[in-house]
ZAMARGU-4260 file (C-alpha; in steps of 0.2 Angstrom, whole numbers, plus 5000, padded with zeros to 4 digits):
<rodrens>
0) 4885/5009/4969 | 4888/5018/4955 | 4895/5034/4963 | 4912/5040/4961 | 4922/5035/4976
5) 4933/5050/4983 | 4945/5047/5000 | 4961/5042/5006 | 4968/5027/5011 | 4976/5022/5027
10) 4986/5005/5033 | 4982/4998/5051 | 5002/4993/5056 | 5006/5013/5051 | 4991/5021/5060
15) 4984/5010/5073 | 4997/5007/5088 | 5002/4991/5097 | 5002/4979/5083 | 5010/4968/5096
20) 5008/4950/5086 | 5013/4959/5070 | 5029/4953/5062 | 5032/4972/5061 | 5032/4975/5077
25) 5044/4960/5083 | 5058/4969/5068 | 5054/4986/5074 | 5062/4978/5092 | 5076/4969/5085
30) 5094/4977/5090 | 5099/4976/5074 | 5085/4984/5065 | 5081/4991/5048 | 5068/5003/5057
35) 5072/5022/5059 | 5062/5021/5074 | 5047/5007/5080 | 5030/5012/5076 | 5023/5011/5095
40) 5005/5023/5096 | 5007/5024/5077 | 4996/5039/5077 | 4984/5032/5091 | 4968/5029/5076
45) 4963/5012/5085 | 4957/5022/5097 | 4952/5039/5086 | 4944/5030/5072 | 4928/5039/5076
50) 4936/5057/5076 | 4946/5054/5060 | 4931/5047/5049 | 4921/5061/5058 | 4932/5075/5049
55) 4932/5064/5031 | 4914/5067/5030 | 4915/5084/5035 | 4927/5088/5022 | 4917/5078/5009
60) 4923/5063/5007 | 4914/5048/5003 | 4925/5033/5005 | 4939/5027/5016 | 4950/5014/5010
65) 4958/5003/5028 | 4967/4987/5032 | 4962/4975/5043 | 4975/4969/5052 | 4979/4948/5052
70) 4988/4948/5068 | 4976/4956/5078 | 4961/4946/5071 | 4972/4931/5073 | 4986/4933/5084
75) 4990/4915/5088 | 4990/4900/5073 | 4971/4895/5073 | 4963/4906/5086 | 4952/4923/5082
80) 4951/4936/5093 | 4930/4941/5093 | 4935/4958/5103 | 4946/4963/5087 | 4932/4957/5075
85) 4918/4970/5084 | 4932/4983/5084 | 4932/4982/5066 | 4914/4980/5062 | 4913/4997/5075
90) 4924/5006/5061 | 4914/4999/5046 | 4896/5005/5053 | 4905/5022/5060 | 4909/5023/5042
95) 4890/5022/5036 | 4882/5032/5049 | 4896/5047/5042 | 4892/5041/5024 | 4909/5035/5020
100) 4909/5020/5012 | 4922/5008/5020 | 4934/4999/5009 | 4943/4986/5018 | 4959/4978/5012
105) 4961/4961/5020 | 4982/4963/5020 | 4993/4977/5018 | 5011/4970/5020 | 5010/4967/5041
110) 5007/4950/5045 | 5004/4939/5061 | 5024/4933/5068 | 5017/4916/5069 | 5015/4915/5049
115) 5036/4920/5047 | 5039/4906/5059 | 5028/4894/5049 | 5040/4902/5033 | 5030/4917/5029
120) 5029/4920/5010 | 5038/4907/5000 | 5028/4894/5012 | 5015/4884/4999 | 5003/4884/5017
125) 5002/4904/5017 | 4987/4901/5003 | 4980/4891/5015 | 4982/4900/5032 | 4976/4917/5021
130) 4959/4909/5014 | 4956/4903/5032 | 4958/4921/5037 | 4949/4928/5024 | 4934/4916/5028
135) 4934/4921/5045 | 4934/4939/5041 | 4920/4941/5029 | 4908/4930/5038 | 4909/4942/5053
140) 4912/4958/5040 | 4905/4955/5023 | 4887/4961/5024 | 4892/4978/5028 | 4905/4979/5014
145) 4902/4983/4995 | 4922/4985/4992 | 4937/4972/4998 | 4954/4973/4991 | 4962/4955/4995
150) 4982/4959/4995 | 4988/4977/4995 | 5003/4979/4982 | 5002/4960/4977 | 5021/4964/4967
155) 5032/4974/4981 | 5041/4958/4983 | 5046/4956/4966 | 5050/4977/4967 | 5060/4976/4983
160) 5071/4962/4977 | 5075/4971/4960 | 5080/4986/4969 | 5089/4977/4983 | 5100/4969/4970
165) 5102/4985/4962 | 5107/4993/4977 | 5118/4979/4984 | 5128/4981/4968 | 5129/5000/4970
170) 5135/4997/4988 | 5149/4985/4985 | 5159/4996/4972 | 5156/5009/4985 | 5150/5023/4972
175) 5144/5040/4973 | 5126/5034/4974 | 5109/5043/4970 | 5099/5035/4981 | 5086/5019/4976
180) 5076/5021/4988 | 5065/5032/4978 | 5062/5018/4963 | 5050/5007/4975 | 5033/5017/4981
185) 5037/5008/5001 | 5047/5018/5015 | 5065/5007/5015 | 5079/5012/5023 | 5093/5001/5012
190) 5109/5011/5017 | 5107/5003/5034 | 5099/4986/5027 | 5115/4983/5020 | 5126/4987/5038
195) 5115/4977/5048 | 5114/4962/5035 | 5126/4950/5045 | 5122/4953/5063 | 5101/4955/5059
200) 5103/4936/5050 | 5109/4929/5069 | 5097/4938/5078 | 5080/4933/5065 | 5087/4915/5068
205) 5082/4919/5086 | 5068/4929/5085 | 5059/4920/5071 | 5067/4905/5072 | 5076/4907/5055
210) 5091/4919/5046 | 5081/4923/5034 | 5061/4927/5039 | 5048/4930/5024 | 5039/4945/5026
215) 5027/4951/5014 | 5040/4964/5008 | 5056/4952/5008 | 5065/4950/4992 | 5053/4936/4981
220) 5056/4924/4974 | 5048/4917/4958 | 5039/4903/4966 | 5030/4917/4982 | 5027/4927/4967
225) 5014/4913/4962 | 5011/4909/4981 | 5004/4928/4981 | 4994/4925/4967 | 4986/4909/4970
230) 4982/4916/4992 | 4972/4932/4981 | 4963/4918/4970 | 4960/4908/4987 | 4953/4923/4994
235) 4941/4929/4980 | 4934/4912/4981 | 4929/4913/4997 | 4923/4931/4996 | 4913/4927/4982
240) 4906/4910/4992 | 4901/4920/5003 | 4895/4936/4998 | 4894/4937/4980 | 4890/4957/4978
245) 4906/4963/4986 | 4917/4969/4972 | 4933/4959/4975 | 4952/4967/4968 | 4970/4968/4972
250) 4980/4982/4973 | 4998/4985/4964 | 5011/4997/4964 | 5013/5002/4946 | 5025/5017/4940
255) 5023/5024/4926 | 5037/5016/4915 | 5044/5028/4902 | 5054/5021/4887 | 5070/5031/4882
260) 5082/5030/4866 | 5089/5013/4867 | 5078/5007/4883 | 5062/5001/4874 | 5067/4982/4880
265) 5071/4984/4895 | 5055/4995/4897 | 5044/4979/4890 | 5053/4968/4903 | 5048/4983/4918
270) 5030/4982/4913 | 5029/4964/4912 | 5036/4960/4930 | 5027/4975/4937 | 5009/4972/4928
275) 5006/4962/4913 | 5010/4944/4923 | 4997/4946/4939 | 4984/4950/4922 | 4981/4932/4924
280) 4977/4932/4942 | 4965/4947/4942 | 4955/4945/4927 | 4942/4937/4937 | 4943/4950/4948
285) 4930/4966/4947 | 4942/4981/4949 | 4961/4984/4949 | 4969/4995/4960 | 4981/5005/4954
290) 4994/5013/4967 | 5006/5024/4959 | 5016/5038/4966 | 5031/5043/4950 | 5035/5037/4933
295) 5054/5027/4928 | 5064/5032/4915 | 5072/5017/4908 | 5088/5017/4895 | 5097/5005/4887
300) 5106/4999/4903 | 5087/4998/4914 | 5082/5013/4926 | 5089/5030/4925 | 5092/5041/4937
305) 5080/5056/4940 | 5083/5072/4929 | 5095/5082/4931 | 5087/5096/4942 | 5071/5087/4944
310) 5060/5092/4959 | 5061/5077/4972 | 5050/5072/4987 | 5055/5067/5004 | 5055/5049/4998
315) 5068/5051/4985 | 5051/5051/4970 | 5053/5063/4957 | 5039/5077/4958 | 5028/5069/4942
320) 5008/5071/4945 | 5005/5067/4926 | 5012/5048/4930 | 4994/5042/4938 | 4983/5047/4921
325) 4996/5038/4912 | 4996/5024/4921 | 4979/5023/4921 | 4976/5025/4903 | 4988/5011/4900
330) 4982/4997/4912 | 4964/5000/4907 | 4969/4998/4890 | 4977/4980/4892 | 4965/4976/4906
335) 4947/4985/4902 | 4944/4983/4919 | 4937/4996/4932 | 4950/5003/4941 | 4951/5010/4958
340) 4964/5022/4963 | 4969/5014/4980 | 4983/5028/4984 | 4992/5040/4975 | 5000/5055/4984
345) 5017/5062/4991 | 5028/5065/5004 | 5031/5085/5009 | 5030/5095/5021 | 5024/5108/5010
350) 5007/5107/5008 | 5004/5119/4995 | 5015/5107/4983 | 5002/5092/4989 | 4987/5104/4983
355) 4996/5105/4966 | 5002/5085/4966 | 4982/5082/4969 | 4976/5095/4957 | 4985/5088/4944
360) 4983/5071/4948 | 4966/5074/4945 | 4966/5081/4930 | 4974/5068/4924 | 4964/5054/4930
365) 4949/5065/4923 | 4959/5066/4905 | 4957/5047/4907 | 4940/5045/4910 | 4936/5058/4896
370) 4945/5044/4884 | 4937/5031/4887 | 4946/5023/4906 | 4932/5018/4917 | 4940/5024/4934
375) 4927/5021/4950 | 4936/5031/4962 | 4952/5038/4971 | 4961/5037/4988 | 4973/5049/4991
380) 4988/5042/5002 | 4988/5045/5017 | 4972/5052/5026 | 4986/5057/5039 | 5002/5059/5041
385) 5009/5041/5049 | 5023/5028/5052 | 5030/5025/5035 | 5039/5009/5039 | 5057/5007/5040
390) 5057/5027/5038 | 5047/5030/5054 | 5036/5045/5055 | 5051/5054/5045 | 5039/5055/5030
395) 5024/5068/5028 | 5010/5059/5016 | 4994/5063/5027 | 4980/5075/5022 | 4979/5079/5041
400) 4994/5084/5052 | 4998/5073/5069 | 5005/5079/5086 | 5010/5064/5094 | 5017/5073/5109
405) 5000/5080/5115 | 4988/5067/5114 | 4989/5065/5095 | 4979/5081/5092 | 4974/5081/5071
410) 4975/5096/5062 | 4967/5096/5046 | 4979/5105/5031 | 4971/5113/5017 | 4974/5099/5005
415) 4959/5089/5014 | 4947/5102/5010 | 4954/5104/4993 | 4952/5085/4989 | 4936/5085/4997
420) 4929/5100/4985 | 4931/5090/4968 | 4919/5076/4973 | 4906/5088/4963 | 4915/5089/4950
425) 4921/5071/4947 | 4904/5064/4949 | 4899/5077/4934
</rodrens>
């Protein structure tokens, strides 16, 4: 238990395929849609889950951080599917027999469709309808796990509705925008959010039965803000009833928030929504994961453009490595938890950047253990390369290539080996 986790981190909606029941997959088919493209095979891992944890041991790997997907383990209101339970306990021991240690997060922002017809979200029953999940799930699951991360990115929806509003204002005085889109570390697609916004409220009235369905990622409101936490609370509980050795976390997507002339303030405020509010929530927990992917410049006025010249990935991020140390270094400061990094990476197409972006991302997170953070392992995001949402498989993450027109043939790149060959050095 006390090795150092090295691994990278996949979501079930972006990899698996078919997530039929998923409130994902009913959007991804709507006419007027916010999706590039639906996810359909995703990258076929439901049924390759045995070749891809194959090739993480051979590349030296240790760990595997996946989602276990709610609407396939409970595709109605009330009934469990046993056939989806054994398919995930099949991926938990084929991660022990390859000596990876499984990591299972219990939701990562895909959720059944019958929970957005019930109100998703901002529904007070969600704490209830989660726990019962949760329940179900570690009583089939929990003896094989040491690791569970209840709710992945427990604050995207207080993120989503700050750029939103940011955006919206951008769009209606019809500027010369840089695009948002790079300010909040999920694939959205606003330009045509905003185009669709009248037509896609008739057509959610009829396919989940209200104008305005409650996904994980819609904007949040104050009071699902606190839903989100007391469902994670919930959720612990049960984990801890049950099976009081798993370490039990949350994961949050965290920039690394940098104060210029005249912006201190507003800075305080950013850190405050993004971090220091869940602290309540999660100090009974027994890690943190961090996410992060950039940092945020904030002035006087609130979040700045990227500099001038600044090297950008595909998903609008400024190229910046060194935010993960920081980032680190500051929540174990305010937290003095053990952290877990649950994903970190970029989107390129050139994988020698991806070499550098982990190198020095390492050496940061090592800069931070040598002062004093106790960090307990990393995933680098994305194992493969995968549907990033409402982008569609536009964005190129993964450690591993996918040709999806010939049977999803994987191709390792040499940034899997080169992740895999610091696992010596980090345990030092």
């Amino acid at each position: 238990m006390s090795k150092f986790l090295l691994g990278s981190s996949t979501a079930a909606h972006q990899v698996e395929g078919h997530n039929i029941h998923s409130d994902y997959w009913a959007l991804e088919h709507m006419k007027y849609t916010d999706f590039l493209e639906p996810s359909g095979d995703a990258v076929n891992h439901y049924a390759l889950y045995k070749e891809d944890i194959k090739m993480m041991e051979e590349a030296g790997l240790n760990a595997y951080r996946f989602s276990i997907e709610w609407a396939r383990i409970e595709p109605k209101k009330g009934e469990f599917d046993e056939r989806e339970i054994a398919h995930y306990k099949d991926v938990i021991l084929t991660c022990i027999e390859h000596h990876i240690e499984p990591i299972v997060t219990l939701h990562h922002f895909a959720s059944p469709k019958w929970l957005i017809e019930e109100g998703g979200w901002e529904n007070p029953q969600v704490v209830f309808y989660f726990k019962r999940y949760v329940r179900k799930v570690i009583s089939s699951l929990g003896e094989y796990l040491h690791y569970v991360c209840t709710i992945n990115e427990a604050n995207m929806g207080v993120q989503v509705s700050r750029i939103a509003e940011r955006y919206k204002k951008q769009f209606m005085m019809m500027k010369a925008k840089q695009s948002q889109e790079g300010t909040v570390q999920v694939g959205m697609n606003f330009d045509k959010m905003m185009e669709n916004m009248q037509n896609k409220a008739m057509e959610s009235a009829q396919v989940f039965g209200t104008p305005t369905p409650q996904t994980f990622v819609s904007s949040r409101t104050t009071a699902g803000d606190l839903l989100v936490c007391k469902a994670h609370v919930g959720a612990r509980e049960v984990i801890k009833e049950l099976y009081p050795d798993i370490k039990v976390g949350i994961t949050l997507s965290l920039h690394d928030i940098q104060a210029q002339e005249g912006g201190e303030e507003n800075a305080k405020q950013e850190w405050d929504e993004e971090f220091l509010h869940y602290v309540p929530f999660i100090e009974g927990d027994d890690f943190v994961g961090v996410q992060n992917y950039s940092r945020s410049l904030i002035g006087p006025d609130g979040l700045l453009p990227n500099p001038e010249g600044a090297k950008v990935t595909q998903m609008g991020y400024e190229y910046y490595p060194e935010a993960l140390g920081h980032v680190i270094t500051r929540v174990y400061h305010e937290l003095h938890k053990p952290i877990l990094v649950t994903e970190n990476g970029i989107a390129t197409t050139d994988d020698t950047l991806r070499c550098e972006f982990i190198k020095a991302a390492l050496s940061g997170l090592e800069e931070a253990r040598a002062n004093g953070a106790e960090v307990i392992g990393y995933m680098h995001w994305s194992f493969c390369d995968n549907f990033e949402w409402q982008k569609g498989f536009s964005m190129h993450f993964g450690l591993v290539a996918v040709d999806r027109e010939h049977g999803f043939a994987r191709t390792k790149k040499p940034s899997l080996d080169l992740l895999g060959s610091y696992l010596k050095q980090l345990n030092k």
